[in-house]
FIBATI-891034 format. One record per atom (N, C-alpha, C): residue in one letter; x, y, z. Coordinates in steps of 0.05 Angstrom, whole numbers, plus 5000, padded with zeros to 4 digits. Atoms other than C-alpha are relative to their C-alpha. Layout:
AXYZ/...
! end
This chain:
X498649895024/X140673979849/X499650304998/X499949734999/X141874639828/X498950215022/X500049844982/X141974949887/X500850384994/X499549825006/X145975579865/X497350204987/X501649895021/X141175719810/X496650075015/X502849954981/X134475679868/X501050235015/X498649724981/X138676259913/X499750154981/X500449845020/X138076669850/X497050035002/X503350085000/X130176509842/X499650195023/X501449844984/X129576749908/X500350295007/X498649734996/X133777369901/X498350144981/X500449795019/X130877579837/X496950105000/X503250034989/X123477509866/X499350185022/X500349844983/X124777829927/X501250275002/X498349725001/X128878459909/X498550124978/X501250015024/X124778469838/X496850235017/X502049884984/X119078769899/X500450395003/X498449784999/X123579399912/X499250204974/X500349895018/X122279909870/X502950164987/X497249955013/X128980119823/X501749875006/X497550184998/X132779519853/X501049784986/X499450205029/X136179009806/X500549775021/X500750194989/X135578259825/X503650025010/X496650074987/X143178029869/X500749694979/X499750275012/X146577539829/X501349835022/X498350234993/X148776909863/X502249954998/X497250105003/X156476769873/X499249594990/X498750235012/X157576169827/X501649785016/X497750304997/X161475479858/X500549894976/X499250205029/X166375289808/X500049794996/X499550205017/X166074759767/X501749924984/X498350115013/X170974369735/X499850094970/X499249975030/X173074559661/X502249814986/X496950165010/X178374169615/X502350135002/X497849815003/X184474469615/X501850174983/X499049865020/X186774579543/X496850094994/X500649795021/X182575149514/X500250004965/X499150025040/X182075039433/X499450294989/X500549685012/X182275599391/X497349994978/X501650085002/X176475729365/X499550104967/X501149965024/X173475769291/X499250174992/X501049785008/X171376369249/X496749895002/X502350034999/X164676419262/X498350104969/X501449965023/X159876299195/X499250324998/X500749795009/X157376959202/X500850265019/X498249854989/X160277649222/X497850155022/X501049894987/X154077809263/X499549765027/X500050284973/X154677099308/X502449995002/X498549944986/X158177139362/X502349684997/X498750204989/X164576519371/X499349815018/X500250204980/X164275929405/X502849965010/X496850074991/X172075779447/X499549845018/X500650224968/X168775309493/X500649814988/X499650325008/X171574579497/X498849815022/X500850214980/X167573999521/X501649714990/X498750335011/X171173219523/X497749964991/X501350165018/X168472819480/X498649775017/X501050224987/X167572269534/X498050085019/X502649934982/X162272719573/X498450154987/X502949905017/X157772949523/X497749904998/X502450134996/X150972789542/X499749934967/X500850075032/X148172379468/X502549944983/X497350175023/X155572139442/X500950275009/X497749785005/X161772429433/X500250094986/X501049825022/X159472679362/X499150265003/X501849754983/X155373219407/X502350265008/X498249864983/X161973499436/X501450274980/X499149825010/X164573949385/X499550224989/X502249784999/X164074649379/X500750214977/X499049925013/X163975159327/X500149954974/X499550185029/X162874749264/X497249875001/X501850105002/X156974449238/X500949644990/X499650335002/X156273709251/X498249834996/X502250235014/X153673099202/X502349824987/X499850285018/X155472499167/X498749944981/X501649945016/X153172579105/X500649734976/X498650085023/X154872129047/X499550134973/X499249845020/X157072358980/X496650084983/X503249965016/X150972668941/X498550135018/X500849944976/X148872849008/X500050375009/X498449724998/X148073659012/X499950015032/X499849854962/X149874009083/X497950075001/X502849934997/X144674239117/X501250284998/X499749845001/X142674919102/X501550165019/X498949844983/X146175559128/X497350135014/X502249874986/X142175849190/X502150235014/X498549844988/X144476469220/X498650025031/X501550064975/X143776149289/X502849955015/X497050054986/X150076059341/X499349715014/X500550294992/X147475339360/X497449984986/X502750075009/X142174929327/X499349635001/X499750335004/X139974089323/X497249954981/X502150165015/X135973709278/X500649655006/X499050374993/X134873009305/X495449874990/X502250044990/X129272619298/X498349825009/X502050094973/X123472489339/X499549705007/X501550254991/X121071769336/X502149885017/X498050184991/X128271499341/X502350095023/X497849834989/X132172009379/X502250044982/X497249885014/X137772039322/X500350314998/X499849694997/X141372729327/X500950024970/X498750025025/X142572759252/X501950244991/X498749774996/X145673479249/X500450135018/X500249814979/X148074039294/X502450185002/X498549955000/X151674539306/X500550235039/X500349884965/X154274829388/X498349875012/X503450114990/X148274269409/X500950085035/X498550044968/X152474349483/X500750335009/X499749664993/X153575119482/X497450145022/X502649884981/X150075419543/X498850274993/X500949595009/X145176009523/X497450045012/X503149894990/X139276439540/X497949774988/X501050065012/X133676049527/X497050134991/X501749864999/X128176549531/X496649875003/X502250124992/X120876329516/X499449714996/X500450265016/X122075629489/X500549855037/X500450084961/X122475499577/X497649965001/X503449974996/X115475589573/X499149704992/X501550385014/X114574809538/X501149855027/X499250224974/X118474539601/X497850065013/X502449934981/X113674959645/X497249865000/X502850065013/X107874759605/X499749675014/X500350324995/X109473919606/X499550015021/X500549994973/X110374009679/X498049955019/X502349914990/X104374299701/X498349944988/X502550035015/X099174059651/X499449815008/X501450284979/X098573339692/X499650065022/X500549944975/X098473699757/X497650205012/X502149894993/X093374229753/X497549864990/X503450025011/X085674199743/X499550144984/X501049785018/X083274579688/X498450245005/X501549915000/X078474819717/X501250195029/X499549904974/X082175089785/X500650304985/X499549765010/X081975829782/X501950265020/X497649804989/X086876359799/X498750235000/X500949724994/X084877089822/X502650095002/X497049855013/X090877509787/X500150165019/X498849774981/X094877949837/X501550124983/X498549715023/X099578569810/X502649804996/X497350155004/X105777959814/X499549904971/X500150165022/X101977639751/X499750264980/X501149745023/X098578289720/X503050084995/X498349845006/X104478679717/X503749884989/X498250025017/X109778189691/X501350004977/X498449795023/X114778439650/X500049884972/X500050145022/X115778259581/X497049964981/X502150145021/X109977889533/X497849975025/X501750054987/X103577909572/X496649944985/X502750075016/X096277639551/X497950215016/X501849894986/X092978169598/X498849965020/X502350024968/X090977879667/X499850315008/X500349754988/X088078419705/X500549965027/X501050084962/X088678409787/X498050024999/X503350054986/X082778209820/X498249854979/X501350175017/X080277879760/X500249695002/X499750215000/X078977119757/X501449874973/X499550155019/X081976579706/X500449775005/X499850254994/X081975839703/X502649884989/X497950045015/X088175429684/X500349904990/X500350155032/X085875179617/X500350304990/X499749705010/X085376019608/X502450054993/X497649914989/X092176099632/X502049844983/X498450235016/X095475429589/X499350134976/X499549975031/X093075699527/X501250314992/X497849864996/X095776289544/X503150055006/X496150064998/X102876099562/X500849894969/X499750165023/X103375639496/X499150144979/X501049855029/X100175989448/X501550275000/X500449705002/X100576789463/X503250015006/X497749934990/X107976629501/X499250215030/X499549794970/X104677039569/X501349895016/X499250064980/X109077149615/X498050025029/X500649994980/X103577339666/X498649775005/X500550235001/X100776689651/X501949815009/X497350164996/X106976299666/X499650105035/X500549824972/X106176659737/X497749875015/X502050054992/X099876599748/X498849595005/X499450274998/X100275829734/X502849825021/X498550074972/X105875779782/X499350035024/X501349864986/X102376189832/X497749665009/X501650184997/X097075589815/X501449695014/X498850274995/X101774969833/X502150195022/X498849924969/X104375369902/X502050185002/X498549704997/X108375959873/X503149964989/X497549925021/X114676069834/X502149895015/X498550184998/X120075829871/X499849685008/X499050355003/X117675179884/X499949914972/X499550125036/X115875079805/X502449994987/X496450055007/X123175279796/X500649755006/X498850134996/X124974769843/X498849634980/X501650205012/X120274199807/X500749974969/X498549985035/X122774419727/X502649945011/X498350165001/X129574369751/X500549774992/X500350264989/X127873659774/X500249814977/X500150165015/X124673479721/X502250054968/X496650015017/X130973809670/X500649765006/X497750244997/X135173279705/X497449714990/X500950265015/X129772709691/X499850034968/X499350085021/X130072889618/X502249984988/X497949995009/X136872949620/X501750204988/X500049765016/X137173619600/X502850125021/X497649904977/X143873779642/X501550335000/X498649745016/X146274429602/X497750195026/X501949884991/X139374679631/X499550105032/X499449984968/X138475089700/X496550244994/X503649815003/X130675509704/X500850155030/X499849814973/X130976109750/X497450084989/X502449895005/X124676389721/X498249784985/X501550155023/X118875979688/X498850014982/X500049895024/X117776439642/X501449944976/X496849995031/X124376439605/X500650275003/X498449694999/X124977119618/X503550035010/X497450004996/X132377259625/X500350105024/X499349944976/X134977199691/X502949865006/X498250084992/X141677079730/X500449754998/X500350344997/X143776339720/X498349934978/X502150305020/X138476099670/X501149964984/X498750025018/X141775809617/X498549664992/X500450185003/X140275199569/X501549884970/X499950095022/X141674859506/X498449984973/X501250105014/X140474669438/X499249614999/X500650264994/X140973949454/X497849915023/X500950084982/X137073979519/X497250174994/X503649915010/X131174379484/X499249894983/X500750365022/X131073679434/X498549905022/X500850174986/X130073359495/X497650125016/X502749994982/X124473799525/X497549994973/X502050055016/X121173899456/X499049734990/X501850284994/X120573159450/X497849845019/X501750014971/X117173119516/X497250124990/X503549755004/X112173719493/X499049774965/X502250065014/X110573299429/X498349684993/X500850214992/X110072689460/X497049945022/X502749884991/X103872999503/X498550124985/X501249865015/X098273079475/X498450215000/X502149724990/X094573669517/X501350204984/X498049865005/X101473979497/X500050094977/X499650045031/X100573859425/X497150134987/X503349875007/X093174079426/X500750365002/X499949734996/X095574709448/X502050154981/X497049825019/X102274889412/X498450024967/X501349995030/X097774739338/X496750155012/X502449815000/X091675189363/X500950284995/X498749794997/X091975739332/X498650384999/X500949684989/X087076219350/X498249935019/X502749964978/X082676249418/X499850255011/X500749794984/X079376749464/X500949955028/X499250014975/X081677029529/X498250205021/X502149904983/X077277259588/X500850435001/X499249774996/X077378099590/X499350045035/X500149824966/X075478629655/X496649865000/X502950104998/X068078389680/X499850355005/X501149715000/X064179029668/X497650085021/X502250054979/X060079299727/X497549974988/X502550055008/X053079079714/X499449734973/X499350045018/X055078779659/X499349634997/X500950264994/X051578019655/X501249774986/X498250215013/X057677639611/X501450204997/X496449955008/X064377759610/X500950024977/X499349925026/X067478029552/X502749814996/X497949995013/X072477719510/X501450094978/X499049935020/X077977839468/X502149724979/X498350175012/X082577419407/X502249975011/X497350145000/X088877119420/X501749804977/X499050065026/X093076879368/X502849835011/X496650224984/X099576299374/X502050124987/X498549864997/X105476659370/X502449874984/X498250195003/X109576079335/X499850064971/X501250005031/X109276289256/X501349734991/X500450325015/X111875539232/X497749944996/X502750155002/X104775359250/X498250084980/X501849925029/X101275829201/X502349984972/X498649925032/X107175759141/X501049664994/X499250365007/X109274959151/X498649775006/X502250244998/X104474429140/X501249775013/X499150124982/X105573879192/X499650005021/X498949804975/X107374329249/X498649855011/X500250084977/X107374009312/X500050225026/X499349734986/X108474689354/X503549954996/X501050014981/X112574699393/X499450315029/X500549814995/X115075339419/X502150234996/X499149905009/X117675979397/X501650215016/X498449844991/X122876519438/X501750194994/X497949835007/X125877189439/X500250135029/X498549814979/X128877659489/X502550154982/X498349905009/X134078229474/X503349915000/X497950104986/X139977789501/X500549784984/X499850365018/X138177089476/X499750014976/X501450055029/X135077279407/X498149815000/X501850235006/X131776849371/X500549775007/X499550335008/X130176149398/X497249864991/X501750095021/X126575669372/X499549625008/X501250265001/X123074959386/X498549864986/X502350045009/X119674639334/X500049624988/X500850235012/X117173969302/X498649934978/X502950115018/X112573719237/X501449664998/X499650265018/X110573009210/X498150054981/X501750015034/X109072839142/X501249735000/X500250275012/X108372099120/X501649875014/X498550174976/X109871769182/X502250065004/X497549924988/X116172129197/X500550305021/X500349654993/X117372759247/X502449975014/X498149704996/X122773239252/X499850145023/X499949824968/X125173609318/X502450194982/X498249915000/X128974189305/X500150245016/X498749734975/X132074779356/X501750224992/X498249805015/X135375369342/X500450195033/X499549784980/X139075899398/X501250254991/X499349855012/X140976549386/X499550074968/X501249915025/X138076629318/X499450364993/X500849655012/X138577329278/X499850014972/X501549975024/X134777059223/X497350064999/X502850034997/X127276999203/X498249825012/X502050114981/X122076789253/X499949654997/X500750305005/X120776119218/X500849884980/X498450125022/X124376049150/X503249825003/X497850144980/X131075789193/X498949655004/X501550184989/X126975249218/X498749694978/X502650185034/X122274999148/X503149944993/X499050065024/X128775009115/X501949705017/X499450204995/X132174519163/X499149774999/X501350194995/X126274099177/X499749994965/X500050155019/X125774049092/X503549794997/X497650185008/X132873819093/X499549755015/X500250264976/X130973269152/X498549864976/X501750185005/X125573049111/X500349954968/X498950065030/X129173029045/X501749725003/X497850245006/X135572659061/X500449895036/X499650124958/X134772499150/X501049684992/X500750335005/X133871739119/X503149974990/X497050115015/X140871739088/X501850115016/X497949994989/X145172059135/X500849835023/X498350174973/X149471749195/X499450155022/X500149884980/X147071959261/X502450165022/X496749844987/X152872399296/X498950015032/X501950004969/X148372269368/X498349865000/X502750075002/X142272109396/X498850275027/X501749804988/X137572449449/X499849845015/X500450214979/X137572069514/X497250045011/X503049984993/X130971779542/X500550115024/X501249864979/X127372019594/X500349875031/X500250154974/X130371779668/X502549854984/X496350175004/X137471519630/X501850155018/X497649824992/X141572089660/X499350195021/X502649824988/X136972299713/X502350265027/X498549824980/X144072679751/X502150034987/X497749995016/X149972979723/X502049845001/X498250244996/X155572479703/X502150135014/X497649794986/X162472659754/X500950074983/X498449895023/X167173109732/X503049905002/X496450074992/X174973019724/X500149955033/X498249914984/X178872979780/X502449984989/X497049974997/X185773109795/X500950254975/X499849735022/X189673569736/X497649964974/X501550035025/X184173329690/X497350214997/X501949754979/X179573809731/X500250274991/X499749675016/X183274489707/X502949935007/X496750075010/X190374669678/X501850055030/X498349994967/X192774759757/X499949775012/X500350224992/X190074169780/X497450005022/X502649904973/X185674569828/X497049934994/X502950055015/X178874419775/X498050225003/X502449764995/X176775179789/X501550214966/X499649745027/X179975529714/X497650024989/X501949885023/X175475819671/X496649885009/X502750144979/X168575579720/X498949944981/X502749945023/X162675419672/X498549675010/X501650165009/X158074879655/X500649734997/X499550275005/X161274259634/X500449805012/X500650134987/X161073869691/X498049905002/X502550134994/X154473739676/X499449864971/X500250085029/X155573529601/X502549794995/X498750354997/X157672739624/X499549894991/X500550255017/X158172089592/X498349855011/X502750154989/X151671769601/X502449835025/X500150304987/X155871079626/X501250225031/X499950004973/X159971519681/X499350055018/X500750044971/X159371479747/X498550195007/X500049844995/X154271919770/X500850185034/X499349864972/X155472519830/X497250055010/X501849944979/X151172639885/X497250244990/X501949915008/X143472749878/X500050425008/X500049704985/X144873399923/X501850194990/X498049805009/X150573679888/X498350184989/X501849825013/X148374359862/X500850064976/X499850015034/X147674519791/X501050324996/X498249675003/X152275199777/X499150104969/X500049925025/X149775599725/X502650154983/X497649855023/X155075859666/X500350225003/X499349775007/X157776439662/X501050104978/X498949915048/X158276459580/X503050095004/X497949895003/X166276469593/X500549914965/X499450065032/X166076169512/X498550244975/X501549845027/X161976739482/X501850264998/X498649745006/X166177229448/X499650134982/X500649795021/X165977769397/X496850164996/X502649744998/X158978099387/X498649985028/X502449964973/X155677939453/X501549935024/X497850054967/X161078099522/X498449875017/X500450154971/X158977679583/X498650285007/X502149804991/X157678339615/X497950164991/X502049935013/X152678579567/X498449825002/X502750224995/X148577949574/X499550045031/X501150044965/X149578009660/X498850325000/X501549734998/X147678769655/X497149974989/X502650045015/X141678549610/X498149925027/X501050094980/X139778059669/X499150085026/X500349974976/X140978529722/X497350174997/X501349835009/X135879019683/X497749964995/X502250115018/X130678559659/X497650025016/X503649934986/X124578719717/X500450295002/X499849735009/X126579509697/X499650024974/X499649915032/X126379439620/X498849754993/X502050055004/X120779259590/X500449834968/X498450145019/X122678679529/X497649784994/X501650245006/X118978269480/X500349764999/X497850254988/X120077519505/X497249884985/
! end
C-alpha cells in the first residue's frame, strides 16, 4: 500500500541531509474522482477555507451519512440543539464505546494532520519496544525541526524517556529517535501506514512520524476517530496522554555523579481545563492549524471528538462539543459509525468505466477518494499504492500551492508542531 507516499519518505529524508535543499515531491498516480463536481457551500466562517470536494455516498468509509461535505451533519430531533459552532473546516463527535458518529462536519475531507500523527506512532510502537531499550541521540534526532524535548547527540535515553516525550511534550526529536529505535524512519512509515489500513483509516497516508508536514501526508477527521479510539483503548497510551507533568533526562555533566533533570509538561490543555479527559492528542503546524484528538468519560459514558484545521481556542472547541455529546449524544440518530479494527483492512475499488471521471478516462481532478469505499465493496489489491491528495477541494483562504510551498520548506523553517 501506499507506495507513492514511501518514495516521498525517502525523498524527504534523504535530500532533508543537503544543506538548503527542499525535500522532491513524488509525482502522484491518479486516482479516480466522481465526475460531477457540486458547488460548494458558503463556508460558516470567512476565515475557513471551502470544501468543493464530492465523495458518493456509496463509498464512504462509516455510512453514506459520512459523505457529505460542507455542512454540518446530525439527526437531531426537535428540542434537540445543533451542535455548537467550531471554527474548524472538519470536525466528528462519535462515541467511543459504540462507534456511533453522532455529528460531523468534512469527517472525509483530506488535511494536514500535524501532531495528532503522533497517537498512531505512539499505539504502534508502545507493544513493540522495551522500555527500557535505549537510544544514543545522533544530530537526525537532536536537531529535528519543529517541537523538540531537547535530546542532545551523544547523550543516552530510554524509550519510556522518549514515549513520554512524544505524547505528552509533542517532541518531534522523540518521534525520531523512537523510530530510529524500531529500525529507522522509513520502515516505521512503512508499518503506520499498515497499520492506517488495519484501522481503516483510508483518508490517511504518514510520510513523517512526527506529523510534521510533509509531501503526501494527509488524513482525516474521521480516520483520527478511528486512531484516537485505538489510543484510548490502550492503556500505556492512556497512562501517558493524562500525565501531566514528568521529568526528562538533561546533558550528563563532566564529573558530575547524577544526571540532571529537567520538567516537562503535556501539551494537550483539555487535560488541565476538562474533567474526564482521556488525552488524547493535541496538533499544530503553520499549514494544518489547529488539530485536535481528544476524549473524556463521566458516568459510564465517553466522548471522542476531532477537530482539523481549527482557528479557534486550544481546547474550548473541543469541551464545548464533548458537553454537547454528553448532554443530548443519547437522543440523537447516529448519521455513521466508526469501523472496527481489521473491517476494511484495504481500500474498497474505485468506479470504473465513465463512473471513474467525467471522460471516462478516471484521471479528472486526481485526489483521494478512491480510498473512501463502501465497507461491503469489493476490495482492490493489497499492493495497490495509496496516492496521497493533492487538496484539489480546498479553496479560498489556503491555495494548494501555499500548503505545497509550506511542505517544500518545512526542514528550512523552523514551526511549532
Amino acid at each position: 500500500m501506499r507506495s507513492g507516499a514511501l518514495a516521498a519518505t525517502a525523498a524527504t529524508f534523504a535530500v532533508a541531509a543537503v544543506v538548503g535543499s527542499s525535500p522532491a515531491l513524488a509525482t502522484p498516480t491518479p486516482t479516480p474522482r466522481p465526475s460531477a463536481p457540486a458547488a460548494a457551500s458558503p463556508s460558516p466562517s470567512p476565515s475557513l477555507p471551502a470544501v468543493t470536494r464530492v465523495l458518493d455516498p456509496a463509498r464512504s468509509v462509516g455510512g453514506p451519512g459520512l459523505a457529505k461535505m460542507d455542512t454540518v451533519l446530525v439527526d437531531a430531533p426537535a428540542g434537540v440543539p445543533a451542535p455548537p459552532a467550531v471554527a474548524d473546516v472538519a470536525w466528528l463527535v462519535a462515541d467511543a464505546d459504540t462507534g456511533e458518529v453522532l455529528a460531523a462536519r468534512n469527517p472525509h475531507a483530506p488535511l494536514l494532520p500535524a501532531s495528532t500523527l503522533k497517537a498512531l506512532t505512539a499505539i504502534h510502537l508502545l507493544p513493540r519496544l522495551d522500555r527500557a531499550a535505549v537510544l544514543t541521540a545522533t544530530a537526525a534526532e537532536a536537531d529535528a525541526d519543529g517541537t523538540r524535548v531537547g535530546m542532545v547527540t551523544g547523550q543516552t535515553y530510554t524509550a519510556a524517556q522518549l514515549f513520554e516525550a512524544l505524547v505528552m511534550s509533542s517532541a518531534n526529536d522523540a518521534a525520531y529517535g523512537l523510530s530510529a529505535l524500531n529500525g529507522g524512519i522509513p520502515a516505521t512509515v512503512t508499518e503506520l501506514n499498515a497499520l492506517a489500513d488495519e484501522l481503516g483509516a483510508h483518508d490517511t497516508v504518514v510520510v513523517d512520524p512526527s506529523g510534521l508536514d510533509a509531501p503526501g501526508q494527509q488524513s482525516s477527521a474521521y480516520d483520527l476517530a478511528l486512531i484516537g479510539r485505538a489510543a484510548i483503548a490502550n492503556p500505556d497510551y492512556v497512562r501517558l496522554a493524562t500525565t501531566k507533568t514528568s521529568t526528562f533526562p538533561g546533558r550528563w555533566v563532566r564529573g558530575g555523579l547524577t544526571r540532571p533533570t529537567y520538567a516537562i509538561g503535556n501539551h494537550n490543555r483539555l487535560l488541565w481545563n476538562y474533567p474526564g479527559t482521556l488525552g488524547v492528542k493535541n496538533g499544530f503546524t503553520k499549514a494544518a492549524r489547529r488539530t485536535f484528538i481528544g476524549a473524556a468519560r463521566r458516568d459510564g459514558r465517553t466522548y471522542l471528538v476531532t477537530e482539523m484545521y481549527g482557528t479557534g481556542s486550544r481546547w474550548r472547541p473541543a469541551a464545548s462539543l464533548l458537553d454537547w455529546a454528553f448532554a443530548h449524544g443519547d437522543k440523537v440518530t447516529p448519521i455513521g459509525r466508526l469501523v472496527e479494527r481489521g473491517e476494511v483492512p484495504v481500500p474498497p475499488a474505485p468506479p470504473t468505466g465513465r463512473d471513474a471521471g467525467s471522460d471516462g478516462t478516471g484521471d479528472d481532478d486526481a485526489g483521494s477518494d478512491a480510498r473512501l469505499g463502501d465497507t461491503a465493496a469489493a476490495p482492490t489489491s493489497s499492493s495497490d499504492p495509496r496516492t496521497p491528495s493533492p487538496l484539489p477541494w480546498v479553496g479560498g483562504a489556503v491555495p494548494v500551492a501555499v500548503l505545497l510551498l509550506h511542505s517544500l520548506r518545512r526542514r528550512r523553517t523552523r514551526r511549532q508542531d
